[in-house]
C-alpha positions as CSV (number, residue, x, y, z in Angstrom):
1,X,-3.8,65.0,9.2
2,X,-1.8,63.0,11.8
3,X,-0.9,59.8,9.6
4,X,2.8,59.2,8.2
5,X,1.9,58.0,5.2
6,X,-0.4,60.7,4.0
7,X,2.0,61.7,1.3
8,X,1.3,57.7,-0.6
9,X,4.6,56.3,-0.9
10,X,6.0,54.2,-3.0
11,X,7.5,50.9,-1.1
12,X,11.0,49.7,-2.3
13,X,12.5,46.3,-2.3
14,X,15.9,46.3,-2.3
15,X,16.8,44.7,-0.4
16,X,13.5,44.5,2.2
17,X,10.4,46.1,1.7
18,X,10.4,50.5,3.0
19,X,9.6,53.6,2.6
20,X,11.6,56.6,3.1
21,X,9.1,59.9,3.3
22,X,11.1,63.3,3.7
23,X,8.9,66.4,5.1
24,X,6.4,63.1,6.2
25,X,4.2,66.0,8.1
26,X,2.4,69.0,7.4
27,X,5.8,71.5,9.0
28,X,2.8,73.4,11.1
29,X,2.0,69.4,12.8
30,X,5.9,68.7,12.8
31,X,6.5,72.1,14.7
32,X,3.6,71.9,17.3
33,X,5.0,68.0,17.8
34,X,8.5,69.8,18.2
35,X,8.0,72.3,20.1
36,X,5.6,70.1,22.7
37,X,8.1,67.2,22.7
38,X,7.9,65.9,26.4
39,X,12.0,65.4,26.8
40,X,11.9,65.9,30.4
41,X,9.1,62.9,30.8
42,X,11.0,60.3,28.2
43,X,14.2,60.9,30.4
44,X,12.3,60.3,33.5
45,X,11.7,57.0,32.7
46,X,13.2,54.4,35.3
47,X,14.0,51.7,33.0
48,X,16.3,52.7,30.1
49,X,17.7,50.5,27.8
50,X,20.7,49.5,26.1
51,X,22.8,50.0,28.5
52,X,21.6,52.7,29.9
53,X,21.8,55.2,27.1
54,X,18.1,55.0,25.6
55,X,14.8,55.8,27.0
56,X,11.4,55.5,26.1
57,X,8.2,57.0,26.7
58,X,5.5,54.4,25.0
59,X,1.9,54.1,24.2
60,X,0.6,53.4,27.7
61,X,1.7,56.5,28.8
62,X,1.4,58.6,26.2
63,X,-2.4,57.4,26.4
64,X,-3.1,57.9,30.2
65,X,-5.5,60.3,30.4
66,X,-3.9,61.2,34.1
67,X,-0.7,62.1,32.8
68,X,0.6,65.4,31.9
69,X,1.5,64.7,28.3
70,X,0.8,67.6,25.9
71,X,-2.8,67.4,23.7
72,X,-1.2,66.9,20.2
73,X,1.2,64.2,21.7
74,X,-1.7,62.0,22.6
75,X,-3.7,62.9,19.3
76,X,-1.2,61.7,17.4
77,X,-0.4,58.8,19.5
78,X,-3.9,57.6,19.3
79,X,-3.8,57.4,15.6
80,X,-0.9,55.8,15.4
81,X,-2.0,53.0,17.5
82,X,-5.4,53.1,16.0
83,X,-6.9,50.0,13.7
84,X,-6.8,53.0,10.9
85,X,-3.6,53.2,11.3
86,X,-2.9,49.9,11.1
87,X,-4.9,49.3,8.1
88,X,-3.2,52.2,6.4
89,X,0.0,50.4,6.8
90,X,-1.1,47.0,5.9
91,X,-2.6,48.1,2.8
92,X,0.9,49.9,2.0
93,X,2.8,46.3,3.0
94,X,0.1,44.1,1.6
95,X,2.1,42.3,-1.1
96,X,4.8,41.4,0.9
97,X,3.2,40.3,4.1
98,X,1.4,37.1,5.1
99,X,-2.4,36.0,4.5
100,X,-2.9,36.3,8.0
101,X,-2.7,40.3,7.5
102,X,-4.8,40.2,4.4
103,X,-8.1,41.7,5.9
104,X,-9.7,45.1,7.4
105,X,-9.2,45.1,11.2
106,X,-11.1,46.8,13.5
107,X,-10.2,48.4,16.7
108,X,-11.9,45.2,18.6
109,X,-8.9,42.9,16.7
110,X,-6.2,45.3,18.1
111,X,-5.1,47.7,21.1
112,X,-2.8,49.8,22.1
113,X,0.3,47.4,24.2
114,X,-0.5,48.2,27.4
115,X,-3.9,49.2,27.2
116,X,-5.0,46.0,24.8
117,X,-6.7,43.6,26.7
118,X,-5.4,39.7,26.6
119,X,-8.1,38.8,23.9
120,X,-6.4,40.9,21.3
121,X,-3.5,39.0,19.5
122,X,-2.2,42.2,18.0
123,X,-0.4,45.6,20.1
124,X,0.5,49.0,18.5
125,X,2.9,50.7,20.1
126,X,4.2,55.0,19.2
127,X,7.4,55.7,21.8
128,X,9.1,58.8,22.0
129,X,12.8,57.6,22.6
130,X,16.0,59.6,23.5
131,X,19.5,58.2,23.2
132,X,22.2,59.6,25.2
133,X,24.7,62.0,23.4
134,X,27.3,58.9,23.1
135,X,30.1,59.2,20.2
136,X,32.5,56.1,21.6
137,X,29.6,53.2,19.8
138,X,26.8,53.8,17.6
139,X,23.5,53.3,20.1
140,X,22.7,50.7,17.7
141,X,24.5,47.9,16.2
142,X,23.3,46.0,12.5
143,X,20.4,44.0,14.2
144,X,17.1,42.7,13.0
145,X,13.7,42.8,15.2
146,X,11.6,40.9,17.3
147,X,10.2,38.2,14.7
148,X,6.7,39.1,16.2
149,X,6.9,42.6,14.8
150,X,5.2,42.9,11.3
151,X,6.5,46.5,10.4
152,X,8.3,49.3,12.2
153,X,9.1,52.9,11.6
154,X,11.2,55.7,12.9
155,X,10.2,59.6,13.0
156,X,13.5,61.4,13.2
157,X,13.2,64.8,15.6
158,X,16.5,66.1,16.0
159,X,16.5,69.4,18.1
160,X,16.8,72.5,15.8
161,X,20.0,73.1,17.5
162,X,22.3,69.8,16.4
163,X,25.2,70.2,15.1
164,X,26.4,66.3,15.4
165,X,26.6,64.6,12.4
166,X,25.7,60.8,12.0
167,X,23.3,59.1,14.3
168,X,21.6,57.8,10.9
169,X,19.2,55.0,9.7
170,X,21.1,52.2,7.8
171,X,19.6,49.5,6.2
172,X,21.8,46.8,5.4
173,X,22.1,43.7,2.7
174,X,22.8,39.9,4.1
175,X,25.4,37.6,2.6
176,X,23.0,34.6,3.5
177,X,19.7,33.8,5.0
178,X,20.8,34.5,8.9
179,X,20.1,31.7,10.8
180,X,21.5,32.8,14.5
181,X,21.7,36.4,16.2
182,X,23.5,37.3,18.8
183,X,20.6,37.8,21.1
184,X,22.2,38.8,24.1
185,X,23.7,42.2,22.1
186,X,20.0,43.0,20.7
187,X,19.7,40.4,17.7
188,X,23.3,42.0,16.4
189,X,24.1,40.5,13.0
190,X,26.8,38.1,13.3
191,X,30.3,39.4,10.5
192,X,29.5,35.9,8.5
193,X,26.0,37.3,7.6
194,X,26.2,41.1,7.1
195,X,26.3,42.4,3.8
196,X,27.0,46.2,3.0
197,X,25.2,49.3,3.8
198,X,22.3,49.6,1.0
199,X,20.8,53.2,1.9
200,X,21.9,55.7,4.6
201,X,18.7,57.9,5.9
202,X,19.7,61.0,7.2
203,X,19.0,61.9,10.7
204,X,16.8,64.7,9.7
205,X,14.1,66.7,10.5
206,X,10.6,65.6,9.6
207,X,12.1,62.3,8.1
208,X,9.9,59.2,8.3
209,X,11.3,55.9,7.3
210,X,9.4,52.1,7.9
211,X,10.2,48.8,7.0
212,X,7.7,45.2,6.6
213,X,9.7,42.9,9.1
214,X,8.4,40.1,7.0
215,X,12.4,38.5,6.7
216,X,15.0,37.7,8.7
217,X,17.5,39.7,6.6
218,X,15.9,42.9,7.2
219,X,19.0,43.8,9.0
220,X,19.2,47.6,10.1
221,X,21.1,49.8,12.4
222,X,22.6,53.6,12.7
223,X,25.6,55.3,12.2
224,X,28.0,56.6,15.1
225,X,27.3,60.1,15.8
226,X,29.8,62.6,15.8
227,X,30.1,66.2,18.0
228,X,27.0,65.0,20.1
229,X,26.2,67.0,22.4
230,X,22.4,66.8,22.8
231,X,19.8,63.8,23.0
232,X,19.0,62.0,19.6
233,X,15.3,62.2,19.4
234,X,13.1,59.9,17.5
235,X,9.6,58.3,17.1
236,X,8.9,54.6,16.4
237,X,5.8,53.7,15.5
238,X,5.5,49.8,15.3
239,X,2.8,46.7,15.1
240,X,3.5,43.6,16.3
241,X,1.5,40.2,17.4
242,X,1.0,39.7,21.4
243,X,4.1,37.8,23.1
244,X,3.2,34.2,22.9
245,X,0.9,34.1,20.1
246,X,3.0,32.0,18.1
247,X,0.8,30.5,15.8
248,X,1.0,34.1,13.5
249,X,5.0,34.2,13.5
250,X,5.9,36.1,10.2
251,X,9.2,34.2,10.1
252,X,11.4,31.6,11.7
253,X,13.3,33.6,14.2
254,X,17.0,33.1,14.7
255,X,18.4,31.1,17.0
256,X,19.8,32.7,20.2
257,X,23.7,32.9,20.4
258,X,24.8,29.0,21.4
């Protein structure tokens, strides 16, 4: 019921491995998700990001049985950072990941990041994020991951009431293997290295797009937004292996700017 992936996919390649799944949730889930979204709590959140303009609400609170987060928020939080989950997705990405992933996981090889204890070498992680209602730069420049992500995906839940346009999903081609990211602007894509704009995703209700970070060309980033007015609401749903545990890197990461 709660899983983005329910209506099977079909991954494409060019030029990374995703999926792009429109009406991704039953619309009576969608609309109780809607309706319940906790806007208030994600922009309560002390530490914002980017500058300032995004916040997040993550796994560790949307978990916390002593917070105030509404009932189908936390169901679907909990699959989402469940090993089901995770094995849902890794059987989706299987042909394009490493050996390491090739296997069944249980929930005692994984936890949710910040309620995982230190023996488990992999985190889940399901934010609710809100960016500002900028217009003057897009909230994200072309950018690639953290190289200890193995696959990411964004839930778009504009309100019902936007009228901006923009604020879209772009996945982007490379002229060349990158090599070195401008780490201090988010892992930004240096000019030398970015290609064209492959696929635009809407920013759309119920829209579900994910990626296997298995590269470092899967370079991505979003549109400027225009006539904003309201907070750009999303979902991101991602794995990744605990900080440190370098042995299961699924690539070389870029260098940090020199």
């Amino acid at each position: 019921m709660y899983s983005l992936l329910q209506k099977k996919p079909t991954v494409q390649t060019d030029p990374y491995p995703h999926v792009i799944i429109e009406d991704a949730l039953p619309w009576d889930l969608y609309g109780a998700l809607e309706n319940s979204f906790p806007e208030s709590m994600v922009m309560q959140q002390q530490n914002a990001y980017d500058d300032g303009i995004c916040f997040r609400l993550k796994a560790d609170k949307l978990l916390d049985p002593r917070g105030s987060v509404p009932g189908v928020w936390k169901e679907f939080t909990q699959y989402h950072t469940s090993a089901e989950w995770f094995n849902e997705v890794n059987e989706l990405f299987r042909p394009y990941m490493p050996s390491v992933l090739h296997k069944t996981f249980t929930e005692d090889d994984l936890g949710a990041r910040g309620w995982a204890d230190e023996n488990k070498n992999i985190w889940t992680d399901c934010q609710l994020v809100m960016h500002k209602p900028i217009e003057e730069k897009t909230t994200r420049t072309p950018h690639i991951d953290n190289p200890m992500e193995m696959w990411a995906g964004l839930l778009y839940m504009p309100s019902t009431n936007d009228q901006s346009t923009g604020g879209e999903f772009q996945i982007y081609s490379t002229q060349s293997n990158v090599q070195k990211v401008d780490k201090k602007a988010g892992r930004q894509i240096y000019d030398n290295d970015l290609g064209t704009v492959v696929k635009t995703i809407p920013y759309k209700r119920n829209t579900f797009v994910m990626f296997a970070n298995n590269s470092p060309n899967t370079v991505h980033g979003v549109s400027l937004r225009q006539d904003a007015r309201l907070n750009r609401r999303s979902v991101n749903i991602i794995g990744e292996f605990k900080r440190g545990y370098a042995t299961c890197l699924l690539y070389t990461s870029p260098s940090p700017r020199d």
